[in-house]
N, C-alpha and C positions, 0 to 999 in steps of 0.2 A: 764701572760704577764710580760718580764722583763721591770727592770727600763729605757734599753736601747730603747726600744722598745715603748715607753709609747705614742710618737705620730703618731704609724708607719710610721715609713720612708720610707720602703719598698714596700708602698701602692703605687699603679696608679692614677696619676689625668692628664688623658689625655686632658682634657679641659683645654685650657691658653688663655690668650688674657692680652695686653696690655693697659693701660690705663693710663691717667692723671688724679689720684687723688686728688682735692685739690691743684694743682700745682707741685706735685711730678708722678714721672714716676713709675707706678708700673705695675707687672709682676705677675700676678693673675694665679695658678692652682689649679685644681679641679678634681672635677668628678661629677657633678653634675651640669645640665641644670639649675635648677631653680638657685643658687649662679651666674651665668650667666648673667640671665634676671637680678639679683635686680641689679648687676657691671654693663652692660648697663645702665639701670636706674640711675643709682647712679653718674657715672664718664662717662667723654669723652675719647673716644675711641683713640690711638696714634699711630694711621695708618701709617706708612712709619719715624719713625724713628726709630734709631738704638743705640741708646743712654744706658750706662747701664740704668738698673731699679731693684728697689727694690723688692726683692722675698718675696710673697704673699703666700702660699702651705693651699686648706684645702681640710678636705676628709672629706666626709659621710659616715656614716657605716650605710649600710642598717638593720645592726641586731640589732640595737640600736631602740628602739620604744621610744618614750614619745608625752605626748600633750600638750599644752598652756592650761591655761597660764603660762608664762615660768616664774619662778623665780626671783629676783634681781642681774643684773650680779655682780660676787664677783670679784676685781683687788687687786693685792699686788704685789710690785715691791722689787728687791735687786738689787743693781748697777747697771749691763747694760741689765737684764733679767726681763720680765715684764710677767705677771702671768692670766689671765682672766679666772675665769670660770661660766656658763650660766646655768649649772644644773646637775646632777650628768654624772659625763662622757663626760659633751659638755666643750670644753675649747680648748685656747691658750694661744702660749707661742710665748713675741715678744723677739728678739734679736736686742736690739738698737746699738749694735757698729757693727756687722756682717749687721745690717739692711733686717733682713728677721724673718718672723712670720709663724708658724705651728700651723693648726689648727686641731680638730678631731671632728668631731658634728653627732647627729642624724640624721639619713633620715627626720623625723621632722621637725624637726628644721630649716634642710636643704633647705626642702620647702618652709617654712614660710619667703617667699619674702620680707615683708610687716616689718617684725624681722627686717632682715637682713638693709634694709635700714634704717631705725629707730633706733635701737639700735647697732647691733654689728658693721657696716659700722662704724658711730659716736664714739663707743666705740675707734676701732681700729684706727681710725687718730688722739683722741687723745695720746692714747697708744706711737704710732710712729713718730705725728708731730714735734717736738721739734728737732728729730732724721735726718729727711730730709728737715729740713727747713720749716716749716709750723706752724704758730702761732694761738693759736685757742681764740678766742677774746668771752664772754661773752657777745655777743650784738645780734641787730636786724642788719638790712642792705636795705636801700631804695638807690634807683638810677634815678640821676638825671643829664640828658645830658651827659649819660654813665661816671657821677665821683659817686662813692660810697658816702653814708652818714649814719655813724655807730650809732647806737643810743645805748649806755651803759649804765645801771641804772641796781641796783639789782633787786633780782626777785619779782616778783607782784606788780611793781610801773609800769606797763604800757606801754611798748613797743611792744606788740604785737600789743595794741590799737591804740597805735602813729603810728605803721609801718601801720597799716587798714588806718588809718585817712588818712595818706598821699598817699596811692595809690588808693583812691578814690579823689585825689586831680591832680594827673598827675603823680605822681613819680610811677617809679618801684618798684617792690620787687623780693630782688634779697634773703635775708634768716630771718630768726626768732629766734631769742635766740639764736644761735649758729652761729658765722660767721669763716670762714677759711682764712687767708690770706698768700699769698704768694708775694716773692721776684723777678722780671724777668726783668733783662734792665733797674734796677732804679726806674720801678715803684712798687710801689706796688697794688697787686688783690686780690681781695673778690672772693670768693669762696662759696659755699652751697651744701651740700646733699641735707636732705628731705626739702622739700617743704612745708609742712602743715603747716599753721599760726594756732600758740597756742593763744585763748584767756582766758581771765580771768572773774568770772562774775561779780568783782568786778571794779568796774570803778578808773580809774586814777584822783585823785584829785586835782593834782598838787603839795601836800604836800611834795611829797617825788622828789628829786631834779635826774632830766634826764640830765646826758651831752652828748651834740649833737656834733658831731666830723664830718668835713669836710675835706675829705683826698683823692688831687687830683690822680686820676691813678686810685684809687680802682675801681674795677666792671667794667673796661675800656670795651670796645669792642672788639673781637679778630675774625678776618675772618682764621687765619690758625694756624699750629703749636701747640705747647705745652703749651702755656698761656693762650690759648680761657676760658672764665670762662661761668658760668652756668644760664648767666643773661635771663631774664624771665620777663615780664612786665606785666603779669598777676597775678593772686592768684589765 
């Protein structure tokens, strides 16, 4: 295979579909059903507009085999070209000033839905956030009377435990360790992937100092359009 060649370009990814990731409008193709399902899962759908959006490209090789458990994804970035790869032969490559990413992965891999939202989804916005506008915040995120309440403190001092406490208390839970926010109309929104509240088994003692940030707009309610965020009042 040439260098040219190295994420074929020339492959088919007949499957597309549009979405609001995170606050940005991306432009997902494929060829693969299951990368489908986790991008439903994962982001809202952007039904009827017409807006550019960000190109998204990945392909499955089905003559690629491997099995989980998958590796530690490797990143390495030089100026505007950013580099990921997830195990020998699975990899992307973003282009943050063109604002489009290529990817090439195993039927495997492809599959592993469960990947895909969890890690490479997560991987890939923060890869691109910074590039369309999206700031990825080191915190939890509870919701109260549809305004966000970020809860920031490094790792193992207890936010996971905070963000339990308080939605057995009446608040939502809108994310966990990882919050997304975007820019829309002045406000700003909280945003979320996965879902899964990470606990720890060691409890929070109070020693180690949480700051609680109150910041009206975040996690707002959206009935239409391109800002609706991923808000969730369960766990």
């Amino acid at each position: 295979m040439s260098i040219a060649d190295f994420f074929h370009k020339g492959a088919e990814t007949p499957l597309f579909a549009t979405y609001i990731a995170t606050g940005a409008l991306c432009k997902l193709s494929i060829n693969s059903e299951q990368l489908l399902e986790a991008a439903r899962d994962s982001f809202l759908p952007a039904n009827g507009w017409s807006l550019a959006a960000d190109s998204v490209r990945f392909r499955v090789d089905n003559r690629q085999t491997a099995v989980p458990p998958w590796p530690k994804p490797y990143v390495r970035g030089l100026d505007h070209l950013v580099f990921a790869a997830f195990d020998c032969g699975r990899r992307l490559l973003a282009d943050l000033r063109r604002q489009h990413v290529a990817g090439h992965l195993s039927s495997t891999m492809g599959r592993d839905v469960s990947y895909w939202k969890m890690i490479i989804f997560p991987i890939l916005l923060t890869i691109i956030g910074s590039a369309v506008g999206i700031a990825e915040l080191h915190s939890a995120c509870t919701v109260h009377k549809d305004d966000g309440l970020p809860l920031a403190s490094p790792s193992g001092s207890g936010k996971s435990r905070l963000t339990l406490a308080l939605s057995q208390t009446g608040f939502g839970f809108l994310s966990d360790d990882r919050t997304f926010c975007s820019l829309a109309k002045g406000e700003v929104l909280a945003w979320r992937l996965a879902k899964r509240l990470k606990l720890r088994l060691r409890p929070f003692d109070g020693s180690e100092s949480l700051r609680v940030m109150r910041v009206r707009g975040m996690a707002r309610r959206r009935t239409s359009g391109p800002n609706r965020n991923l808000l969730d009042s369960t766990i």
